[in-house]
C-alpha positions as CSV (number, residue, x, y, z in Angstrom):
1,X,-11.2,20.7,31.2
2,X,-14.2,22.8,31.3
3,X,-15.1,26.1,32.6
4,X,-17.5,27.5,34.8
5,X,-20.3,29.5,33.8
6,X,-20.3,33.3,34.4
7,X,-23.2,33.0,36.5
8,X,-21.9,30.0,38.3
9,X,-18.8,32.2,38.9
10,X,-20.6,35.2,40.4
11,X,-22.6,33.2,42.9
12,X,-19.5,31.1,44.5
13,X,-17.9,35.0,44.9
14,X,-21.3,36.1,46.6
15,X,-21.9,32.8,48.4
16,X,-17.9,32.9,49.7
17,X,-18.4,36.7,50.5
18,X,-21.4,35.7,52.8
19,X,-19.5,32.7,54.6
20,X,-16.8,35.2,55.3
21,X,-19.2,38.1,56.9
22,X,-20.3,35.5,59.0
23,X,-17.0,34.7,60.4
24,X,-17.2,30.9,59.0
25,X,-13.8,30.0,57.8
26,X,-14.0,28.1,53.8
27,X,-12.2,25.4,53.9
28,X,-12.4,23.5,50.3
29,X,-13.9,25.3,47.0
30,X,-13.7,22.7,44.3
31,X,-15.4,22.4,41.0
32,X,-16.5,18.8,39.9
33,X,-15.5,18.1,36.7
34,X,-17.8,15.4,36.4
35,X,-21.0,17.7,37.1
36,X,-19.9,21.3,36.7
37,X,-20.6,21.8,40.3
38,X,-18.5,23.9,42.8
39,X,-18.7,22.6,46.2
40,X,-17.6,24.5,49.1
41,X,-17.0,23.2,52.4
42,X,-17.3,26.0,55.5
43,X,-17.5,26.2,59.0
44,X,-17.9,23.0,61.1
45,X,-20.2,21.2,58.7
46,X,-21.8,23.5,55.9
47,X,-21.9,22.3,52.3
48,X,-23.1,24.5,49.7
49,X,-23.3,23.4,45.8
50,X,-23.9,25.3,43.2
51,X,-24.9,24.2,39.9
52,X,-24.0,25.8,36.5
53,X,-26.7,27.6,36.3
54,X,-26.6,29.7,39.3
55,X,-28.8,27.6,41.7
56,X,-27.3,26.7,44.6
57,X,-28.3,24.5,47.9
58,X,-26.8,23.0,51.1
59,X,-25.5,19.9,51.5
60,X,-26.4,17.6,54.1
């Protein structure tokens, strides 16, 4: 099992904080072990990954 980066870490608790000041409920967080990404799953349909280095993007 790996770990996520510290980086990686502080951005899914800033990304999550934002969904949540924008009254969008999260519905999945999940890390991929297979790429080191967290996906999170919010609101009716927006995706955000974030890679291990901090960079995130939405998911279409």
């Amino acid at each position: 099992m790996t770990y996520p980066q510290s980086i990686q870490t502080l951005t899914l608790y800033l990304i999550c904080q934002n969904l949540t000041a924008m009254y969008l409920p999260i519905y999945i967080v999940r890390l991929d072990e297979r790429t080191n990404n967290f996906y999170i799953l919010a609101g009716e349909e927006t995706g955000i990954i974030i890679n291990p280095n901090g960079y995130w993007r939405y998911e279409s």
